[in-house]
Structure formats: C-alpha cells, structure tokens
C-alpha positions in Angstrom: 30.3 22.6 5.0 28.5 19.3 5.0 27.7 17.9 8.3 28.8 14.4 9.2 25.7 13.3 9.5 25.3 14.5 5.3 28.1 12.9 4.4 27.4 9.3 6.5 24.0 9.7 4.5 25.0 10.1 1.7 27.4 7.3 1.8 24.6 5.1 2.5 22.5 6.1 -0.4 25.4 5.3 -2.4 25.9 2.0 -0.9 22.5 1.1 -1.5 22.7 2.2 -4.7 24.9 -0.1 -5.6 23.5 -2.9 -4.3 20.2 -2.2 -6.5 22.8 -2.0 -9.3 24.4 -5.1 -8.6 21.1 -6.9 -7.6 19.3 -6.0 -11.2 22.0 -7.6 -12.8 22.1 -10.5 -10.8 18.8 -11.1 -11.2 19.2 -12.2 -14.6 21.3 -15.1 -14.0 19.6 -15.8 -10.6 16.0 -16.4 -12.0 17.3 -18.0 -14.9 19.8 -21.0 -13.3 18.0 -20.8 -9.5 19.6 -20.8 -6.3 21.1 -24.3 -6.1 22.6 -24.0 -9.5 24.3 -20.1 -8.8 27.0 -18.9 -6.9 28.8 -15.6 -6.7 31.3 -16.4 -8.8 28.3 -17.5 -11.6 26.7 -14.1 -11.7 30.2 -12.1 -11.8 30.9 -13.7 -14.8 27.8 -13.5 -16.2 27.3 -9.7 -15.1 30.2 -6.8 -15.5 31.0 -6.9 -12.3 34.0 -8.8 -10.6 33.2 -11.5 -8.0 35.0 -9.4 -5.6 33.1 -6.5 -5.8 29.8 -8.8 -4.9 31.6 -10.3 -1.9 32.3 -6.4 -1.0 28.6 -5.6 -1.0 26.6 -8.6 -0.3 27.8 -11.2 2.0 26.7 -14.0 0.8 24.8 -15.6 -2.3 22.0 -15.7 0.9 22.3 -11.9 1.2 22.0 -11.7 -2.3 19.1 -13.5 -3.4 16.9 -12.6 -0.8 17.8 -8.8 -1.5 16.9 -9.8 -4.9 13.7 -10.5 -4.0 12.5 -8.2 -1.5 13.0 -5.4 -4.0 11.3 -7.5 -6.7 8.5 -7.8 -4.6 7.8 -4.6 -3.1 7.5 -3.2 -6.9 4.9 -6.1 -7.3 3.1 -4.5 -3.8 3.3 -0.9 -5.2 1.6 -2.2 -8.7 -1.2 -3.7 -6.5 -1.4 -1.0 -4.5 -2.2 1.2 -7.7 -5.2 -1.1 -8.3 -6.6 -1.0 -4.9 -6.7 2.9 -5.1 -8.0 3.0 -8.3 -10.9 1.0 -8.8 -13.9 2.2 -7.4 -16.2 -1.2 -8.0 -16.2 -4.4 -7.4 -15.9 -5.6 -11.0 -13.5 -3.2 -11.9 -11.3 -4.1 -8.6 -11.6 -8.3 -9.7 -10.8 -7.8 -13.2 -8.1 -5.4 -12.2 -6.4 -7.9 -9.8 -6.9 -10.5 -12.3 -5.6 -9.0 -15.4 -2.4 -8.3 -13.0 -1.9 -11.3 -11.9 -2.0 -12.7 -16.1 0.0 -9.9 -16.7 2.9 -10.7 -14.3 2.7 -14.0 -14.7 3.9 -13.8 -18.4 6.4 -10.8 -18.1 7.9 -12.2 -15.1 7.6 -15.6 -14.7 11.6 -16.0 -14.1 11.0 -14.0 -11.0 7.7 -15.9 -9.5 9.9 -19.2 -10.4 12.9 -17.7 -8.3 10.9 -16.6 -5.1 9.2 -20.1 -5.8 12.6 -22.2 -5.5 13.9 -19.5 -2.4 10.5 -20.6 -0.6 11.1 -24.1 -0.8 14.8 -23.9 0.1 13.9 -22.4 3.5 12.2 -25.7 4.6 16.3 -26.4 4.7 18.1 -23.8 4.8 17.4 -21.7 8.0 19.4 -18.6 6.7 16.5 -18.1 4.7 13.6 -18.7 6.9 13.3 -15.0 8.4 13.5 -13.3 5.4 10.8 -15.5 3.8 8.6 -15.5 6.0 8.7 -11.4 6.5 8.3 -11.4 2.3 5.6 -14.0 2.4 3.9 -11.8 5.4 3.9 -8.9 2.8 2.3 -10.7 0.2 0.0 -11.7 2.5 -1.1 -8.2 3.4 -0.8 -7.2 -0.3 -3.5 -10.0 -1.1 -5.6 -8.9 1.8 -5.9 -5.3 0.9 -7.6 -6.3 -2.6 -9.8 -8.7 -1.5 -10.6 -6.7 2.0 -11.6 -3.9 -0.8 -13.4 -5.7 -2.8 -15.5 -7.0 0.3 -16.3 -3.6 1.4 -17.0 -2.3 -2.3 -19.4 -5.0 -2.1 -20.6 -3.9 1.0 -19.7 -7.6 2.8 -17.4 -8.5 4.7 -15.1 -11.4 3.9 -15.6 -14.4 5.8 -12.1 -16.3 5.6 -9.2 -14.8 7.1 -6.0 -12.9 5.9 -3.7 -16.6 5.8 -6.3 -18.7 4.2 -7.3 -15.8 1.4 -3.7 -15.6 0.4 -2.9 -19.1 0.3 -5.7 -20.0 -2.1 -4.4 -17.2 -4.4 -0.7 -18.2 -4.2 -2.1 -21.6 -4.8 -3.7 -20.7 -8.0 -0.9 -18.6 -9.0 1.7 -21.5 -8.2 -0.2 -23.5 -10.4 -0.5 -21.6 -13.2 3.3 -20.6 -13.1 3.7 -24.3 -13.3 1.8 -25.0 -16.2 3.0 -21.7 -17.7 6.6 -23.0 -18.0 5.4 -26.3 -19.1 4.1 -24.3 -22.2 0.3 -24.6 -21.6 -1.2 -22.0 -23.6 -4.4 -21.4 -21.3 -2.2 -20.9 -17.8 -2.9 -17.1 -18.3 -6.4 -17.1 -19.0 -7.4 -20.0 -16.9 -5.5 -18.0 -14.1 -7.6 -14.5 -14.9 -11.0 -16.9 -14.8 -10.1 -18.7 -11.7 -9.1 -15.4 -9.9 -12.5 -14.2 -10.7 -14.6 -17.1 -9.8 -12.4 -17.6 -6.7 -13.4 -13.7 -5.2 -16.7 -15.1 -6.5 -17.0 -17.8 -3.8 -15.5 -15.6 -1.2 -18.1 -13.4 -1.4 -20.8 -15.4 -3.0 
C-alpha cells in the first residue's frame, strides 16, 4: 500500500498541476487586458473554469499573476540556457542571444507587456514587490550567464557588473517591445543589431 508520504505527494503534484492548468489559461486574458483591467471573475468567464474554482487554487488575482509569470519566465531561462550550452564561439553565442531575443519579442510580446505592467505596479503595490524582485534577480542571472560566456569565449573578462549588464539589455528590450506594439516594423531587427553592437562595447 501507498505510504502517506505517496499519497501527500501525489496530492501536491496534482495541485500544482492544476494551477499550471488554470494559469495557461489565464494567461490569455491576463496579457491581453493587464493587471489593472483583470480580475478573477474576468478570466473565469473568459476561461472554462468557474470563478470559484480560481479562488480555490490561487488566492488572489496577486497570487495569480505573479504565478503566471514566474512559470513564463523560467521557460524563457531554460531557452537561454540552451544557447549558453550550445554555442561554442563568440559570434555564434551573440547572434544566438540576439536572434532570441527577436524571436521572443514577436511570439510573445503579450507576455513581455504583462511582466512589464506587473513591474511597474510593484512601485505601488507592495504585495508584488518580493516576487518581482526574486523574478527580476533571475533575469538578472539569466542575462549574466550569456554575456559572462561570451566574455570568457572571448577570452576577456567583462568589465561592468551583473546589475548594470542586465539593465542595459532590459532597457533595449523594453524599448523595442514599445515600439513593437506601436507597429514599428524595424523594432525586431533594430533589437538583434543593437544586442550585437551593445556585447560589442562590452567587450570592445
């Protein structure tokens, strides 16, 4: 017979399961509308689930969103990841990066714009500050381990640190995104070029 400790697993795995469920489809109308314009009872009645079986697994629109996110963007880590351990020079580590960046920023530009508008609302809403600053920490060290890599591909180190290298990526990226939704047909390949001359200047 199963032991207790079985079963309480396995009820766990099956309460996280659902939330994944009930996350991907809230996703849809979160990155869509944003956070100021969605509540719970929005996304049940955009999604096939009832607003009471939200309340039952996520607290709060809060507890939502940011769950929302996190598992958005470990995926984005993973795919980054996957370039760091691939490439094997410094070209094909900047083009990679860059091409990923383009590539994201088209196919899931609803998604950047969400963790965009959740950033911003944590200058006012303190239920958000701890979980966006431990996601902002892991973009951080995602952002690091590529350019880190390229350095030592290079055979240099980098001379700016960690916080400073990510924000002047995240800036370009917040730009583009910008201009992206404003229907600029060069945000994606004025991103890619300014990703590569930027790890240019890093490492001159």
């Amino acid at each position: 017979m199963p032991t207790a400790e079985r079963v309480a697993g396995r009820q766990v795995d099956k309460f996280e399961e659902r939330r994944r469920e009930l996350a991907d489809a809230a996703l849809v109308t979160l990155s869509e509308l944003g956070y100021a314009r969605t509540s719970l009872r929005e996304i049940a009645q955009n999604s096939a689930f009832s607003h009471g079986v939200l309340h039952y697994y996520f607290r709060d629109k809060v507890d939502l969103i940011t769950y929302c996110v996190r598992q958005y963007k470990a995926a984005c880590v993973l795919r980054y990841d996957q370039i760091v351990a691939t490439a094997d020079t410094p070209d094909a580590l900047a083009a990679g990066f860059a091409d990923g960046l383009v590539a994201t920023l088209v196919e899931d530009a609803r998604m950047h714009r969400l963790w965009y508008d959740l950033r911003s609302q944590a200058l006012f809403e303190e239920s958000f500050r701890a979980d966006v600053l431990d996601i902002d920490a892991t973009l951080e060290r995602m952002v690091w381990r590529i350019v880190s890599r390229y350095g030592e591909l290079r055979g240099e180190p980098v001379p700016t640190p960690s916080a400073m290298t990510y924000a002047l990526f995240d800036g370009l990226f917040q730009q583009a995104l910008l201009r992206h939704f404003a229907g600029s047909p060069t945000a994606g390949p004025d991103l890619h070029d300014r990703v590569l001359d930027l790890l240019g200047r890093l490492l001159p």
